[in-house]
Each structure stands twice: as structure tokens, then as C-alpha cells.
MIGULUM-695900 format. One record per atom (N, C-alpha, C): y, x, z. Coordinates in steps of 0.05 Angstrom, whole numbers, plus 5000, padded with zeros to 4 digits. Last residue first. Layout:
YXZ;...
! end
This chain:
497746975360;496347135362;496747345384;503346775329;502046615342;499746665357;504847205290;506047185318;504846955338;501947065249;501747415262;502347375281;502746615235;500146665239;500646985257;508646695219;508046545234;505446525254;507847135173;508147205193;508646975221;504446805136;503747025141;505147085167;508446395118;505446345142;504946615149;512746695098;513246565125;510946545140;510146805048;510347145066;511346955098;509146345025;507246515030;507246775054;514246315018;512446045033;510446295038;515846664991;517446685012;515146525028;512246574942;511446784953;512946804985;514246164914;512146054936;511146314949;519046284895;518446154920;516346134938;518546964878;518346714870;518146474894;525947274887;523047244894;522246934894;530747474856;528747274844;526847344853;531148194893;531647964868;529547834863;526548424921;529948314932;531548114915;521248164937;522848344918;525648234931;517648295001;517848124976;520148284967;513248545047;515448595032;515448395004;512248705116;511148465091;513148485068;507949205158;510949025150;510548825123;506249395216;505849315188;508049075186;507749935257;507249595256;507049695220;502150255294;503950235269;504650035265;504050575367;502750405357;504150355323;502151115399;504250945390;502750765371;496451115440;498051235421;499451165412;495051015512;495350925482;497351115470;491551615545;493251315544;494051255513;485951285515;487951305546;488951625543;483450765458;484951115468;486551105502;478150425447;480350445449;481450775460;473450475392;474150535414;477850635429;468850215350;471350185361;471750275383;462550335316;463650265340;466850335340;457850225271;460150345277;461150155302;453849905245;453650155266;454950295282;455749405226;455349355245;454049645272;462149665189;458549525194;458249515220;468249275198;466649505211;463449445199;472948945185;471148995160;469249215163;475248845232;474148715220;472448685194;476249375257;474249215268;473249025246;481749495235;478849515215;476749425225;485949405266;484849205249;482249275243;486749925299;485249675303;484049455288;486450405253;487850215270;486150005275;483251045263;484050835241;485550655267;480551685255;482751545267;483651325255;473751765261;475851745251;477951665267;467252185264;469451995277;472351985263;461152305256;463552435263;465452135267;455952365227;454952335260;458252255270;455452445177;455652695199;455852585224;453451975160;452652165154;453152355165;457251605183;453951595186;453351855184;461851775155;461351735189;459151835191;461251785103;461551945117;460351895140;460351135104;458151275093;458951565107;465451005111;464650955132;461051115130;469251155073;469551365096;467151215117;466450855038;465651075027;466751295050;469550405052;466250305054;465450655048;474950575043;473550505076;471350465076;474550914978;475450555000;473950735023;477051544976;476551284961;476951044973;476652024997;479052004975;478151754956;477152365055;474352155033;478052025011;477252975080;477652755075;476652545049;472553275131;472453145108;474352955106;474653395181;471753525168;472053485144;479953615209;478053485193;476853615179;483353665279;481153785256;478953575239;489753575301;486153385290;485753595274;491753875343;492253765320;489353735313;495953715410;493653705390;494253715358;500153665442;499253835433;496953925422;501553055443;499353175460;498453455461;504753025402;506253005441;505053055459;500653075359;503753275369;503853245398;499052565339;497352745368;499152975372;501752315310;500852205329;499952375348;502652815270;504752645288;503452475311;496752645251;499152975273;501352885283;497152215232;494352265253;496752495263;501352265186;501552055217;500052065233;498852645151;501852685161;501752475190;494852345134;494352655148;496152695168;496351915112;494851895133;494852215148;499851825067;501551925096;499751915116;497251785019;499152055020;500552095053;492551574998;493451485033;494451715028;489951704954;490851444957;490451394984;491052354957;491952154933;491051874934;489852415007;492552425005;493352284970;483952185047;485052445034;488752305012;482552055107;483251865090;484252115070;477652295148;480152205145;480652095121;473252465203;473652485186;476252315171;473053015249;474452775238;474352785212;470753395303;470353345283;470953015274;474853485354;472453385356;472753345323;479153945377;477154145362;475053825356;480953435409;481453775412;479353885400;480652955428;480452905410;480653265399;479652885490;477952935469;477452965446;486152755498;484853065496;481453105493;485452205504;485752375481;485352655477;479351875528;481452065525;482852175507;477051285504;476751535489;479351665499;473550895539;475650835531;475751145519;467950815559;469150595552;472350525535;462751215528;465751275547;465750905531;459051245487;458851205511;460951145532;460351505450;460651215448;461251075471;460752065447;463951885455;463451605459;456052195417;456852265448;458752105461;454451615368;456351935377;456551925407;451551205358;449651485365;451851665378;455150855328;454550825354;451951025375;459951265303;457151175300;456751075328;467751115306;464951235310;462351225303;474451025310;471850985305;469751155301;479650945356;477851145339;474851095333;486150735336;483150645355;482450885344;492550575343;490350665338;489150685352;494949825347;494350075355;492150195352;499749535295;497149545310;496249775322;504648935296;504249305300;501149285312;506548535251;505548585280;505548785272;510348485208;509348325215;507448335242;518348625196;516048685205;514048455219;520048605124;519848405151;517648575160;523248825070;521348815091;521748675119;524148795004;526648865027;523348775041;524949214939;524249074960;525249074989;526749584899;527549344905;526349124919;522350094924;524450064909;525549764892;519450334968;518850174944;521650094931;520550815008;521650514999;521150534970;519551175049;520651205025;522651045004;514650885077;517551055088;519751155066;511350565065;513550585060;516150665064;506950705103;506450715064;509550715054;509450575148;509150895144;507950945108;508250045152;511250225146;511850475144;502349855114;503449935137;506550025133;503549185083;502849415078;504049595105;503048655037;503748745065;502148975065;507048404987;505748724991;506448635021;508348014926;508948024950;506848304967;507848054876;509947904873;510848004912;506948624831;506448574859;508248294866;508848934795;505748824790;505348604808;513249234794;513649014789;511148864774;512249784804;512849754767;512749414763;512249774858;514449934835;514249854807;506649584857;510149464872;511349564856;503949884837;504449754831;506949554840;505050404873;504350294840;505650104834;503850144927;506350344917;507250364891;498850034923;500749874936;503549944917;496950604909;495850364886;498350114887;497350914954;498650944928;498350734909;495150574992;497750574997;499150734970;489550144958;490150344978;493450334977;487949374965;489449634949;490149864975;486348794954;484749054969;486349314959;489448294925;488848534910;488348764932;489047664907;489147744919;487748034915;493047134867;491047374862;491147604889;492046384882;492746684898;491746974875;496045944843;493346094842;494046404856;497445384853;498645584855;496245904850;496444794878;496544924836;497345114841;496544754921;494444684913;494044834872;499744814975;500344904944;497645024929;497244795014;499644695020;499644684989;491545025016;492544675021;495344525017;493545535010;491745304994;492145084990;495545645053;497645665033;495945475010;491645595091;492945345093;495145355074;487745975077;486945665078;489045445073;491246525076;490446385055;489246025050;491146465130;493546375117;492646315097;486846535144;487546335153;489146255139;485847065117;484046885104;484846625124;489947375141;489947325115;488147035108;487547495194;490247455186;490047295165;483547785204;484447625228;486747385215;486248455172;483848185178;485248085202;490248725158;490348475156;488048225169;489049185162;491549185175;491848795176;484749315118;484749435154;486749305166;485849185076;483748945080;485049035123;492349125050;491149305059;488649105072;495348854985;494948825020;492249075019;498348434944;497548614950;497548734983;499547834916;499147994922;496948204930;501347504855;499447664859;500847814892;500446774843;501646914865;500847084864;502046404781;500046614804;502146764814;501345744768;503545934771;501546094800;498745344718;498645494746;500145714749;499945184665;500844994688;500145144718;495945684638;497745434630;497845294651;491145994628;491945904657;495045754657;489646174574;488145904587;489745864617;492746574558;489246584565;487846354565;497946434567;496146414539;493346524540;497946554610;498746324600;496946324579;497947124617;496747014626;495946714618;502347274585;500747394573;497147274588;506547074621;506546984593;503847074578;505847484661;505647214666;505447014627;508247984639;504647954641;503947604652;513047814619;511547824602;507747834602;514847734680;514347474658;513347554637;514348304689;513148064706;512047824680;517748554652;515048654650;513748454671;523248344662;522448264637;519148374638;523248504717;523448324714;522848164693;523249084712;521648994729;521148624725;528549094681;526749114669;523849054682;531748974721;532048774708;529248864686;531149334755;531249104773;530748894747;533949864719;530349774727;529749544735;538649574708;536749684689;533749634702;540949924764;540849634744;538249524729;539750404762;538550184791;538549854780;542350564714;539450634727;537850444737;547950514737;546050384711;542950404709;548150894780;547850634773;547150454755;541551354758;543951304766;544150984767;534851514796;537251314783;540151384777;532752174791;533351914806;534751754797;526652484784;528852404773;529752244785;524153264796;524753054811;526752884786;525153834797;522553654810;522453374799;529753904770;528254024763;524554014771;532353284751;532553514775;530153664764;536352764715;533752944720;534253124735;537452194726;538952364738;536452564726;537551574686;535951774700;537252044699;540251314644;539451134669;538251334690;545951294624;543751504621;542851394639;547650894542;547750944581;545651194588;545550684506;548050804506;549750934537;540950424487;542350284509;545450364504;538750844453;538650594449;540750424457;538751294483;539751264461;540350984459;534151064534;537051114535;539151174513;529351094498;531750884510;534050874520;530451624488;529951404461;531351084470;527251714536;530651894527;530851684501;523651564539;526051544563;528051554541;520651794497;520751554498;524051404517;521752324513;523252334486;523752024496;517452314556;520852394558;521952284542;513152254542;514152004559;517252104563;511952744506;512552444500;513652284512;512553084553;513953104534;514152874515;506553004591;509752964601;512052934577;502752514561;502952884564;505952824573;499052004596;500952094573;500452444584;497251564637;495151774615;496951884589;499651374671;500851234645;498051354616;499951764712;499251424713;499051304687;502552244678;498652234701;497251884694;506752144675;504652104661;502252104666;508851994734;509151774711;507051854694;508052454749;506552264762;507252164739;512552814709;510652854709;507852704726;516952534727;515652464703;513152514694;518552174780;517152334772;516752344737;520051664817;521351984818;520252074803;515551274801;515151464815;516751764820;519050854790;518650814808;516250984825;521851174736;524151054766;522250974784;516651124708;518351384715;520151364742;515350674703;513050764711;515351084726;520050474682;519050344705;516950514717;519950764618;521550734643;521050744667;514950544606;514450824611;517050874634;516049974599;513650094615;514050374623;519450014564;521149884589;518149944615;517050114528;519650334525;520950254561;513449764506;513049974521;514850264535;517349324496;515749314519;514349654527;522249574462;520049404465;518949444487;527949674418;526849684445;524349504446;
! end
């Protein structure tokens, strides 16, 4: 057994999939099987249910991964050490920039100050990347909306950290700017642009849900299938509008405009997730300011 036998695993249990697994992994589906399957020879156990879509743990399975998540941490921590970062113990998380501003860069000050040898890796990640890497035990700590995790990352447990309400953003040229607050039944046939499904798989799905009760369904123009700096070039460019959450004010250019909704739309909380097993301490310290700062606000 070796490290890559406990990679291809992990990459498999923490996308249901074998066929995602190879996509991620840049394999052909039939190698990354035999490899499974080689480990499980090995072991003498069958850790994975196969379905004709789909694979799911068995018990030994659920085992197994928690603990192989665990040998692929300290090995990329071990692999760090020996770079040169000897005596600093890194915190990696992962976070959404939209859901967080206001937030993060306070805490980050004072997790600083508090734990001075601790080194933050801080990681801008969409909700498949989040998802990734959580799952394959990249992630020590993940705030992320609860609709990225409807599913569940898989040995993590969650705290909710505030809820934010959707807004709709704009050019400050668009007809709508003008209004102080954005009916929703303007939102009926108005050109949108959106977040596309291989890295935000639940944005499509939660804009319709959100506008259902109104008997609307958003029409999009374009979904942008990269960062928020490349849906905001859209904007400009067709003049059009999005559905995002409040937070993003904070990482807005300065053309774009925020506009609140009447009457409000349900609102998403965001939630903070550390591992369920052996979370490293200073990530608990870490995930407490975080939400101390959220509620003090």
C-alpha cells in the first residue's frame, strides 16, 4: 500500500464517483478501479458499495476513509516541513471571498496576534473546489454557504455562522439602478447573468427556488464558469444583472451597484465546518473568532 492507493481512494469516497474521481485525478476510469480494487485486495475488506452511477461506503469504508484522510494530511504536512517550514504548524483554510468579507480579515488580525507561529494558508475557493478539497482532507477548516453543502462533505460537522440576504447586482447604467429597492416581479423575463454548475453546482438550483413562491423563473443570459472578477466583466459587458448575496459588496468594482429586493428573499446562512475527527486546535480557536466576530455585527 502507498500513498497513491490511499489518493485515488479518497478522491473516489469523497466524490461518490469514479468516473468524477478520474476527471479530478486526470486518470481513465478503469485504472483508478483496478487501483481501488488492489486496495481492497490488500486490506481484505470491501470499502465501496458500487451502483451503476454511483459508489458509497460501506462500514469499513466510512472507517478507512476518516483514517486515510488522516494519513494524506500529515503526509502533505510532512512534505511541507521539509521545505523549510519546520516549527510552524499551518492552518489551511478554505472560504468563499462573497460570504466572508467584513469578516475574515479581522479575525485573521487577531488569530495572528493570538498565535503568532501558526501560519494561515488562506484559499478563495469556488463550492466544487471547497468540496474537493474538504473531502480529500486538504482543508483543515471550510466556511462555506449551506446550500454548497447540502450533501455533506463527508466527516465534517458545521456551525452556523450568519445568514446573508440576496441582493441583485448591476451596472450602475442599468434601468433598475435607479429604483431604491428592486421589486421582485422585475425580476420576470430581466436578463441574468449567473454562476455556471461546474464550480457553483447549486447556484442555478437556489436562484429558482428562490423565485418559485413568486412564480418566477430567472432567465439567464450567460452562466460564467470561473471567479466573480470574470461574472463581473459579463455585467459590464451586457449591461445585465445578477443574483448574489450581500456579502459581495465587498469585493464589488466600483461600477457595479447593490440593490436590495421588496419584499426580501429568504435569506442563505453560511456555515463553518471543521473535521469531526482530530480537529487541529488552533483551527477550533480559529473557527470560535470567526463566529464571535459574525455575531458581534
Amino acid at each position: 500500500m502507498d500513498l497513491r492507493h490511499l489518493r485515488y481512494f479518497v478522491a473516489v469516497a469523497s466524490h461518490g464517483s469514479f468516473n468524477r474521481a478520474a476527471e479530478i485525478l486526470h486518470l481513465t476510469q478503469p485504472p483508478l478501479s483496478r487501483q481501488v480494487k488492489d486496495l481492497e485486495d490488500e486490506l481484505g475488506v470491501t470499502l465501496l458499495v458500487r451502483g451503476s452511477n454511483s459508489v458509497k461506503l460501506t462500514e469499513a469504508g466510512e472507517l478507512f476513509y476518516e483514517e486515510a484522510r488522516e494519513v494524506l494530511a500529515r503526509a502533505d504536512d510532512a512534505v511541507r516541513r521539509v521545505r523549510g517550514e519546520t516549527g510552524k504548524e499551518i492552518l489551511r483554510v478554505g472560504y468563499s471571498s462573497s460570504i466572508t468579507t467584513g469578516i475574515i480579515a479581522t479575525v485573521l488580525a487577531k488569530f495572528q496576534a493570538a498565535a503568532p507561529r501558526v501560519r494561515i494558508e488562506l484559499s478563495d475557493l469556488s463550492s466544487r473546489e471547497i468540496n474537493e478539497m474538504a473531502g480529500e482532507g486538504r482543508l483543515d477548516l471550510v466556511i462555506t454557504p449551506r446550500i454548497s453543502v447540502a450533501k455533506g462533505i463527508p466527516g465534517f460537522q458545521w456551525t452556523e455562522l450568519h445568514r446573508w440576504q440576496p441582493v441583485l447586482v448591476l451596472t450602475a447604467r442599468h434601468p433598475l439602478a435607479k429604483l431604491k429597492r428592486i421589486p421582485v416581479a422585475r425580476l420576470d423575463g430581466l436578463p441574468l447573468i449567473g454562476l455556471a454548475k461546474d464550480n457553483s453546482p447549486e447556484y442555478v438550483t437556489s436562484a429558482r427556488e428562490l423565485l418559485k413562491p413568486f412564480g418566477i423563473t430567472p432567465r439567464f443570459v450567460s452562466l460564467v464558469n470561473d471567479s466573480f472578477s470574470t461574472l463581473f466583466v459579463e455585467l459590464e459587458a451586457q449591461n445585465a444583472a445578477a443574483i448574489l448575496v450581500e456579502g459581495i459588496v465587498g469585493i464589488l468594482p466600483q461600477t457595479l451597484v447593490v440593490m436590495p429586493f421588496t419584499p426580501k428573499l429568504a435569506s442563505f446562512p453560511v456555515v463553518i465546518g471543521l473535521p469531526v475527527l482530530r480537529p487541529k486546535p488552533h483551527a477550533e480557536m480559529f473557527a470560535r473568532l470567526m463566529i464571535e466576530e459574525a455575531r458581534s455585527q
